[in-house]
C-alpha positions, 0 to 999 in steps of 0.5 A: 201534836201540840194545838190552841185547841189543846191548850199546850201551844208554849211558844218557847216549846215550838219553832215560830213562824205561824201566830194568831194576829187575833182569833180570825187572823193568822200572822206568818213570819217569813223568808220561810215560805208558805202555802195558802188558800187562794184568796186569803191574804187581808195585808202584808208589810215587807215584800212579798210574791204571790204565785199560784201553786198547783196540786203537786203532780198528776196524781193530786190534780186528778183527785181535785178534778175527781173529787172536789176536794182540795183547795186552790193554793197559792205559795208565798214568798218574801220577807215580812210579816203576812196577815190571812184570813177566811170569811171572818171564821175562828182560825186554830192552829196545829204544830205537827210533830212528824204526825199527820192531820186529816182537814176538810179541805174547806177548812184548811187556810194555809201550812209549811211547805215542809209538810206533804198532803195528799186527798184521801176517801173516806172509807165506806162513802159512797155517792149517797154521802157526796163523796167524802174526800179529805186532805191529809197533811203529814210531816213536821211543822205549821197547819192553820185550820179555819172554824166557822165560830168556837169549835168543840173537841171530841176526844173518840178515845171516850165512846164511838163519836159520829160528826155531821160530814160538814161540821168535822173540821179536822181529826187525828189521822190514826182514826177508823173513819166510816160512815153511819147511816141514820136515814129511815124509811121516813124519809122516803115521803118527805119525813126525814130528820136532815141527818141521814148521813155522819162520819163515824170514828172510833180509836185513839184520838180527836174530831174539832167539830165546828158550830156550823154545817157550811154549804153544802157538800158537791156530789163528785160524779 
């Protein structure tokens, strides 16, 4: 996997297609196509058509509706350079090379359409966690991820890591992803700390943690 945040991003080394027109504009060279957060278009020059693009079966659609989790995309077409962007938040991008990413939905700007996604539980979450649903991406080819201010990277390979459920921006697929519980009988009068629940990970890989918790988290029911 080759990342900005890794710092191994040579563009003699991967296919063009996605660049960073600055740190909170992605650039997308088409004819390629390319999937995007609704929304999220600022410009383009050339000619371009924008069309709503579904789950992708029945299957997906439902874990939307269930979950929450997932975002509404649109699929872009044309010839011409195409600008995107979230809320003036930092974008960072990933070259996957036939390897997967799990995202945040809400963190998740655009990719090739090259690549298969599908929504996934985190194992152990239930409802006191809000649900804990993730977006995992697989495949070769482009991943544009949005970070609200510079994130951090935490290698799990170190020592078990734990993130706020809302700051975890992305994380190697080939993680164990749990639940840690830190909420204590305090809590129980009004005199908890605000940290009852994380996302646990341990094995060989990476967490991008953002500098910011995001809105709150909706409770699937």
């Amino acid at each position: 996997m080759r990342s900005s945040v890794f710092g191994n991003l040579d563009g003699q080394q991967v296919p063009g297609g996605f660049g960073l027109e600055n740190r909170k504009m992605l650039r997308v060279q088409l004819p390629d196509e390319v999937l995007a957060k609704q929304g999220s278009m600022v410009a383009f020059q050339g000619r371009m058509d924008f069309d709503y693009q579904g789950a992708g079966g029945l299957g997906k659609m439902f874990k939307k509706v269930a979950t929450g989790e997932g975002m509404s995309l649109m699929r872009v077409r044309g010839d011409g350079l195409l600008y995107l962007a979230d809320n003036a938040d930092d974008i960072q991008l990933f070259y996957l090379e036939n390897e997967g990413l799990t995202v945040n939905g809400r963190n998740l700007l655009a990719f090739q359409p090259q690549l298969t996604w599908d929504i996934q539980r985190v194992q152990g979450a239930g409802m006191a966690a809000g649900g804990l649903f993730n977006t995992t991406v697989t495949g070769t080819g482009w991943v544009a991820v949005t970070t609200h201010g510079t994130p951090v990277l935490l290698d799990v390979a170190r020592m078990p890591t734990a993130a706020d459920v809302q700051s975890a921006v992305c994380w190697s697929t080939g993680l164990k992803v749990g639940v840690n519980r830190t909420m204590k009988a305090g809590a129980l009068i009004g005199r908890g700390s605000g940290e009852a629940v994380q996302l646990a990970f341990t094995g060989q890989g990476f967490v991008l943690v953002q500098a910011s918790e995001g809105a709150p988290i909706v409770t699937s029911s």
